[in-house]
C-alpha positions as MATLAB code, in Angstrom:
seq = 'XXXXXXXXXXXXXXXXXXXXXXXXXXXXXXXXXXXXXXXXXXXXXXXXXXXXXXXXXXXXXXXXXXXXXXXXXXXXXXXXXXXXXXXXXXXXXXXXXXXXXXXXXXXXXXXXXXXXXXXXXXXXXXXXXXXXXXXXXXXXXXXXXXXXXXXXXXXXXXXXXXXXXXXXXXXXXXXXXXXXXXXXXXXXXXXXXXXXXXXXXXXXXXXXXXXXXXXXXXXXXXXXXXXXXXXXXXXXXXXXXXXXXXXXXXXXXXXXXXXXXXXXXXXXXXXXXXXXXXXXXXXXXXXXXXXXXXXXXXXXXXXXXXXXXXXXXXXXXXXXXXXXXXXXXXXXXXXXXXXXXXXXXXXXXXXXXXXXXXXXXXXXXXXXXXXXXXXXXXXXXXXXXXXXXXXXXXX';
ca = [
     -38.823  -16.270   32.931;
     -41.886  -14.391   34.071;
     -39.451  -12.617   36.524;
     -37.808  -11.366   33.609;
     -40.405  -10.294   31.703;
     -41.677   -8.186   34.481;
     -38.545   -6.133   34.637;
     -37.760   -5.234   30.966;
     -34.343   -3.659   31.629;
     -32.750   -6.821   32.956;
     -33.957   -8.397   29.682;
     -32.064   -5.895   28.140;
     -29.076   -6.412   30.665;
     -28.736   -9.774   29.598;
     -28.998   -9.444   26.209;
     -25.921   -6.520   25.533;
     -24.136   -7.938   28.853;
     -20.984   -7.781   27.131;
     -21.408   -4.243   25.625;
     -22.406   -3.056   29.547;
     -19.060   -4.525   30.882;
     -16.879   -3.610   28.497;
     -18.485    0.039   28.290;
     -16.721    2.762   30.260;
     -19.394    5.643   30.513;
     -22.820    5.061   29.887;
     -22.820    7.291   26.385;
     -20.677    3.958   25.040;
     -23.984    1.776   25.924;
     -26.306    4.361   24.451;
     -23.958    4.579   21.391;
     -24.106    0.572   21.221;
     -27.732    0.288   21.808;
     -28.725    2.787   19.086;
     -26.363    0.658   16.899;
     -28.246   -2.336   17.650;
     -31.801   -0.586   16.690;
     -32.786    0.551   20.188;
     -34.305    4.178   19.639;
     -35.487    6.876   21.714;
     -38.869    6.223   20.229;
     -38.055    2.036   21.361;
     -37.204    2.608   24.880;
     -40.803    2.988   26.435;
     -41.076   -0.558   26.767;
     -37.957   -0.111   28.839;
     -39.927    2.300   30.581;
     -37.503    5.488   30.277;
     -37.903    8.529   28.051;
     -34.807    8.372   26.272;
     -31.922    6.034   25.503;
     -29.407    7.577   27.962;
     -31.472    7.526   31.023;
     -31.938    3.899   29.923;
     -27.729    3.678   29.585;
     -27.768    5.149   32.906;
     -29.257    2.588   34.436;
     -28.193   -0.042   32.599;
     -24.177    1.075   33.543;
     -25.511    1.144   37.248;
     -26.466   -2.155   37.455;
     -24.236   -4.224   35.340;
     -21.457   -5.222   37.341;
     -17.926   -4.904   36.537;
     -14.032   -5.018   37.404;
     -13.218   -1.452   39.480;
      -9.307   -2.626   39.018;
      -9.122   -0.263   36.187;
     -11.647    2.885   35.646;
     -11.572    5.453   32.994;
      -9.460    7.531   33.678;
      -6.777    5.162   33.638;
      -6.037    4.584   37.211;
      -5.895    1.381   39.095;
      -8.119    0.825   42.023;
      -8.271   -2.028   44.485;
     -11.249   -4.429   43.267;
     -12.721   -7.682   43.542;
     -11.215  -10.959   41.376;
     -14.017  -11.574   39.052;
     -12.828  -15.244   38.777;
     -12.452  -15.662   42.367;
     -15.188  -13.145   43.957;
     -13.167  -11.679   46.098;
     -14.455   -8.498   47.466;
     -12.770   -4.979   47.335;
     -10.689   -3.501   50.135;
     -11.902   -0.435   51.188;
      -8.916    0.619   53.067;
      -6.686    0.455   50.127;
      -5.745    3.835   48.269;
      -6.022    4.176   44.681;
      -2.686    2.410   43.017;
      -1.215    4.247   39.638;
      -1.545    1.827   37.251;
      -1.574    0.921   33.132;
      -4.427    2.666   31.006;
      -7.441    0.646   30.624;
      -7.822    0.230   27.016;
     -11.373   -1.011   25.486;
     -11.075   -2.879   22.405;
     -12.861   -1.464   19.341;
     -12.690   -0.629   16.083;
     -11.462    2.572   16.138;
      -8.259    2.194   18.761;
      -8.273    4.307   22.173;
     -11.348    4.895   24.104;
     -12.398    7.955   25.138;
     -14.294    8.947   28.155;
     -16.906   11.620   28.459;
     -14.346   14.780   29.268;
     -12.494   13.626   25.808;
      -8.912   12.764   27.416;
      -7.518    8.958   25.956;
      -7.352    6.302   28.050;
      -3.447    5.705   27.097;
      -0.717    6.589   28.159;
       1.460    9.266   26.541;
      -1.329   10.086   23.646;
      -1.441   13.639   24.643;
       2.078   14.587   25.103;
       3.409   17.633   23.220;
       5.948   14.936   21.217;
       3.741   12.809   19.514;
       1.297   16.257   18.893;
       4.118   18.073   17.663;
       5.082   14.653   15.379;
       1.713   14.157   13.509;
       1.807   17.815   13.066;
       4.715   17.222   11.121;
       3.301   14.213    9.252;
       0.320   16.163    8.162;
       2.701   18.841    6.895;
       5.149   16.289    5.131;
       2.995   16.109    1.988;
       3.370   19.853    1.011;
       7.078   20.120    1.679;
       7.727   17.305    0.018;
       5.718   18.194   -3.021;
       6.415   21.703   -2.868;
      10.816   20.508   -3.113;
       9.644   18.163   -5.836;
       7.831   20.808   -7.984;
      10.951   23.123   -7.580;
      13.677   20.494   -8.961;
      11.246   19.586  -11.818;
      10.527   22.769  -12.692;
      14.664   23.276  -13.139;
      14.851   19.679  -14.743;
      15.399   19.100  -18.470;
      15.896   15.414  -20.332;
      16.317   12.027  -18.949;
      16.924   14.044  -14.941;
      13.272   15.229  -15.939;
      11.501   11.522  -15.523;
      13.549   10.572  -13.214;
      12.153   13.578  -10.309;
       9.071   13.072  -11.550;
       9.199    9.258  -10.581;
      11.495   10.325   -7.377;
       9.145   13.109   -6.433;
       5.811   10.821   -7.098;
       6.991    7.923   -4.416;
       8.246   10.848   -1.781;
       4.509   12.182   -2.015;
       3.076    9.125   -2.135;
       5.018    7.913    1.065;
       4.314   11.494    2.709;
       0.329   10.794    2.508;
       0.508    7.548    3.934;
       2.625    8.849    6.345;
      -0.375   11.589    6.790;
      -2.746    9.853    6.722;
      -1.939    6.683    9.186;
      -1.019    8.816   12.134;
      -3.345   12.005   13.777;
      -6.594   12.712   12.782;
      -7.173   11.025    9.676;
      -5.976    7.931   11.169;
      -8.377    4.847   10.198;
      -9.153    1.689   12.362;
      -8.262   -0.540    9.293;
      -5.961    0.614    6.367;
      -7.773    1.595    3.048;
      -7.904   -1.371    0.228;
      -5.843   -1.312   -2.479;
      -8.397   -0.419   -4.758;
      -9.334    2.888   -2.862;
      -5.356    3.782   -3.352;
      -5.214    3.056   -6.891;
      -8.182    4.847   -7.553;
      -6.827    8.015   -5.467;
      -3.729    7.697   -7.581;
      -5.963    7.912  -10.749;
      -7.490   10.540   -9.637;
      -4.640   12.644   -8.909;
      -3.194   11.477  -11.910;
      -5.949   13.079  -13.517;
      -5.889   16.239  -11.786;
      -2.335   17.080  -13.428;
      -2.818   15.829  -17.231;
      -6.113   15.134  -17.790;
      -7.128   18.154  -18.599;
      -4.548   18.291  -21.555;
      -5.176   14.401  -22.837;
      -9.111   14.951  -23.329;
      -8.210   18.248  -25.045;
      -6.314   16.507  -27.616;
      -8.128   13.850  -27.614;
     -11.512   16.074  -28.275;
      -9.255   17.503  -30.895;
      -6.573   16.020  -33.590;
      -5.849   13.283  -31.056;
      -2.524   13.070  -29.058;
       0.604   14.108  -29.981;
       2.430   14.223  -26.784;
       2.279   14.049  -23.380;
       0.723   17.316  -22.220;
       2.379   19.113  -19.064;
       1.341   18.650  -15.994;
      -1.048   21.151  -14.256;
       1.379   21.033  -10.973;
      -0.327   23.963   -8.909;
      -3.224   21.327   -8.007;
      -1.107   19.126   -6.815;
       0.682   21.195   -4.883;
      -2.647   22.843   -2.880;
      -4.121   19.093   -2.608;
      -0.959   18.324   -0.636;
      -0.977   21.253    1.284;
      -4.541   20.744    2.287;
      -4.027   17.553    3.867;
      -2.964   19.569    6.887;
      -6.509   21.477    6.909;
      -8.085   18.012    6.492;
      -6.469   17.105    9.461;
      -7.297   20.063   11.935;
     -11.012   19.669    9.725;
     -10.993   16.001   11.366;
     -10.037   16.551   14.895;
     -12.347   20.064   15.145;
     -15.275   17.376   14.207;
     -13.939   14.554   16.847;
     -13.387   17.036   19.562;
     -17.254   19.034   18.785;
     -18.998   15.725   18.018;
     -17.783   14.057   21.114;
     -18.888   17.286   23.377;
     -21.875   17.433   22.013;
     -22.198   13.637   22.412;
     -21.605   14.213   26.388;
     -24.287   16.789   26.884;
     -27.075   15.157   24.621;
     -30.280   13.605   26.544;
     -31.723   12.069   23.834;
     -30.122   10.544   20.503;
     -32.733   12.843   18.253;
     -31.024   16.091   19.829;
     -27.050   15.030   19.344;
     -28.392   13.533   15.819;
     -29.504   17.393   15.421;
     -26.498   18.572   16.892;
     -24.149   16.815   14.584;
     -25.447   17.182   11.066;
     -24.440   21.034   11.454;
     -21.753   20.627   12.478;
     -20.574   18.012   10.211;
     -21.590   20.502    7.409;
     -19.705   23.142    8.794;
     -16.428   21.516    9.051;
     -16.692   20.249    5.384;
     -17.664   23.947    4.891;
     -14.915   24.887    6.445;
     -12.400   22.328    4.408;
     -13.746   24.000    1.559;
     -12.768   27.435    2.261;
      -9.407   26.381    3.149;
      -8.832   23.761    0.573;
      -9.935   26.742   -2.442;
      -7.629   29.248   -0.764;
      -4.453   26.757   -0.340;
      -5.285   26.111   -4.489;
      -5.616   29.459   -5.606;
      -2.168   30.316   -3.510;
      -0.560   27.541   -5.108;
      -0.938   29.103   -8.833;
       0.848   31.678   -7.665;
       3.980   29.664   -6.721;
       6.875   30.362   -8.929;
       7.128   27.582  -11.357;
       3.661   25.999  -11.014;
       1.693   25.292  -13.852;
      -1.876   26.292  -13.277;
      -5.016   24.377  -13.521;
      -8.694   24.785  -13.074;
      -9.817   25.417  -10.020;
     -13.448   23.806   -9.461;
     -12.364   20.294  -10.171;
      -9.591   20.376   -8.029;
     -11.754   21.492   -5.514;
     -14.453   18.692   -6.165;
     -11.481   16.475   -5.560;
     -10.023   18.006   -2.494;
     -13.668   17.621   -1.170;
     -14.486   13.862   -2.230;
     -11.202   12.930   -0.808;
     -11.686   13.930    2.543;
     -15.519   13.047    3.053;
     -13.837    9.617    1.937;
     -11.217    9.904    4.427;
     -13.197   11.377    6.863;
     -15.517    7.671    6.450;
     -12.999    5.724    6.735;
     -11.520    7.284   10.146;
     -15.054    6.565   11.711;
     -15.381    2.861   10.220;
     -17.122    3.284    6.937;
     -14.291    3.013    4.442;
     -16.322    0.787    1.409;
     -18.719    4.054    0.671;
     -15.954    6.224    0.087;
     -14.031    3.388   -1.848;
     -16.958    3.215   -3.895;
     -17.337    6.737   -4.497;
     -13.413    6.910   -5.549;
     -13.765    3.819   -7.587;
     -16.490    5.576   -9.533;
     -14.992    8.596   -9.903;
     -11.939    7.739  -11.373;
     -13.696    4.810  -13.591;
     -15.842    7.894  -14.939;
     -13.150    9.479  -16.221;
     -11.327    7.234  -17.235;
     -14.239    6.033  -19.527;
     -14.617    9.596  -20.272;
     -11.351    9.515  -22.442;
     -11.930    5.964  -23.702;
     -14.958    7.217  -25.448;
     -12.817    9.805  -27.137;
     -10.471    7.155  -28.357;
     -13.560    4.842  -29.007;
     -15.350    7.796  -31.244;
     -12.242    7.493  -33.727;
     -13.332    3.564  -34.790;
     -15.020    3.010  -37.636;
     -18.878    3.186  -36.609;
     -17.991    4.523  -33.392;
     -18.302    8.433  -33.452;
     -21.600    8.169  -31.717;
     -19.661    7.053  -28.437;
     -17.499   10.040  -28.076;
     -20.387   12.888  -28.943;
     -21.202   13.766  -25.214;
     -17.973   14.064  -23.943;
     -16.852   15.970  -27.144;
     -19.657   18.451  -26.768;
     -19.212   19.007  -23.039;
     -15.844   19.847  -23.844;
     -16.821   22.210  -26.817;
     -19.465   23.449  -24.692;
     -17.874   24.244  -21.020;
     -13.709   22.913  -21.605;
     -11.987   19.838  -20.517;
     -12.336   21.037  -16.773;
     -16.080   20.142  -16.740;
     -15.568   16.123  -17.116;
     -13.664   16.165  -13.924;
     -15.716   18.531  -12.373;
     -18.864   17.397  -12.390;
     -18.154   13.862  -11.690;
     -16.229   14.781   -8.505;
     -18.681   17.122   -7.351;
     -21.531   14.564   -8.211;
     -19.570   11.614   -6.159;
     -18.638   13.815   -2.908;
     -22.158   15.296   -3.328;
     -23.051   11.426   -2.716;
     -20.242   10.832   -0.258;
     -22.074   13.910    2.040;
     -25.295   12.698    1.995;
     -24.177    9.428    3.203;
     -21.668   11.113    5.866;
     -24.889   13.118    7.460;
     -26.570    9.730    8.057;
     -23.850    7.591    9.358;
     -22.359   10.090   11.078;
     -24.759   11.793   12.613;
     -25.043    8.561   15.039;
     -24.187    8.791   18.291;
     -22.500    4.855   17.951;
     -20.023    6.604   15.652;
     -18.505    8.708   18.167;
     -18.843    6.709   21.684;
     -15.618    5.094   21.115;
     -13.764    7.800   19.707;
];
């Protein structure tokens, strides 16, 4: 033991032996360390300056199996059961892709090419382009038979065109960028589908009910939908710009402070720039033939609080955006519940705020200002987590 204690790093060795092995460049072990609580302010015990130059030596002195090596080759290398020693003589062999197992599927090595085969063929490029443009060709055919359909054909393309969409986005959303290591709960879908539910008559409901009360169901605000649909393909490109820029930046950092600075820019910038994109796709959707308009801000707020959730749950943290979602669409949902509440006997002091925001600013500022409030949330959070370099090793 006092061998040990007099060289600190082969404490360390021992101690995240497995994450050393398994590791295929030493960013992964810096990513793991800081993961574990191992800071560029903790590594002076470790006598190094930073957490990479402690990686570094830490990947240079674990050993490990040479029969399979980043970039997916196979090379000639010792039996770790048997011991056998590597022949020198031997060439390098073509072999299968060396695969790491984490959360997040393929590993990546510091030049940002998968360790897989056939991940970056044109095909499967040109395929989850496709899926990530499914959503708004499917909604966009929907909108234009229900827009021509009268009577009992009416319900039955809205149901028809509300499973295509619905199987579109998962479509979408399980292949490409916004792919997640583990699918989404089903209370993070149902409270998506609330949401969008909300986007296209909820607006018209809390009108009437702010006013004589319902008479019937109001018409759908479809022009929302239809530039929420379209912007999943912006969310996408949004996703892999961040993947492709955070994982760079991850490969020239020396120190976990400067990619953590690095990152948080960056991170704003791309939701920055899913903003820009998702407003103009909306405000080109009201002026589709057929579309019924609808405002603009909360659809927005929603566009944005859907993909900082997304954009969570593709780098492991799914339950914050779930939350967020959750809340969301329980806040308007209790929204109109007070309304109905406010008509009981004793009861019209529950549905005086909501009635005088509505007076005050329109129906549009209930869903407004509780998306905006819950992806306002959803971004703080996102800077922290994912401003860590363990979020993007294994990407």
């Amino acid at each position: 033991m006092r061998r040990a204690t007099g060289d600190p790093v082969k404490v360390l060795l021992h101690r995240h032996r497995e994450l050393c092995e398994r590791a295929v460049d030493p960013l992964e072990i810096a990513a793991g360390l800081e993961a574990c609580g191992v800071t560029d302010r903790a590594v002076a015990r470790y006598r190094h300056r930073d957490v990479f130059s402690l990686a570094e030596e830490l990947y240079a002195r674990v050993p490990r199996d040479l029969s399979c090596t980043p970039d997916g080759a196979r090379r000639p290398g010792g039996d770790r059961a048997t011991g056998s020693e590597p022949d020198a003589d031997l060439a390098p062999v073509p072999g299968p892709a060396c695969a790491a197992p984490h959360a997040g599927g393929t590993a990546w090595h510091a030049g940002g090419t998968a360790c897989g085969a056939g991940r970056g063929s044109l095909r499967r490029r040109g395929g989850r382009a496709l899926a990530a443009l499914l959503p708004a060709a499917v909604c966009a055919a929907a909108l234009a038979v229900h827009a021509r359909a009268t009577g009992p054909l009416l319900i039955a393309v809205t149901a028809a065109g509300a499973a295509g969409l619905a199987a579109a986005l998962v479509l979408a959303v399980r292949s490409g960028p916004l792919r997640a290591p583990r699918r989404a709960p089903l209370t993070t879908w149902a409270a998506t589908l609330l949401l969008v539910l909300y986007a296209a008559y909820g607006d018209g409901l809390l009108d009437q009910l702010a006013g004589t009360g319902p008479v019937e169901p109001p018409p759908p605000a479809t022009a929302p939908l239809l530039g929420l649909a379209a912007a999943v393909a912006a969310a996408a490109l949004c996703a892999r710009l961040f993947a492709v820029r955070a994982r760079r930046r991850l490969a020239v950092s020396r120190a976990l402070d400067d990619f953590t600075a690095g990152v948080r820019p960056l991170l704003l910038a791309v939701v920055a720039l899913q903003l820009v994109a998702l407003t103009g796709l909306l405000a080109a959707a009201r002026l589709v033939p057929g579309t019924r308009p609808g405002a603009l801000a909360p659809a927005v707020a929603l566009g944005a609080l859907l993909f900082l959730a997304r954009l969570l749950a593709v780098y492991g943290f799914p339950r914050a955006g779930s939350i967020a979602l959750g809340g969301a669409a329980a806040a308007q949902a209790l929204a109109c519940l007070s309304l109905l509440a406010g008509r009981l006997p004793g009861c019209d002091a529950a549905a005086v705020p909501v009635r005088r925001a509505v007076e005050s600013w329109g129906a549009a500022a209930v869903p407004g200002a509780v998306c905006t409030a819950a992806a306002l949330v959803l971004l703080g959070y996102a800077c922290a987590v994912l401003a860590r370099a363990s979020a993007h090793a294994r990407r």
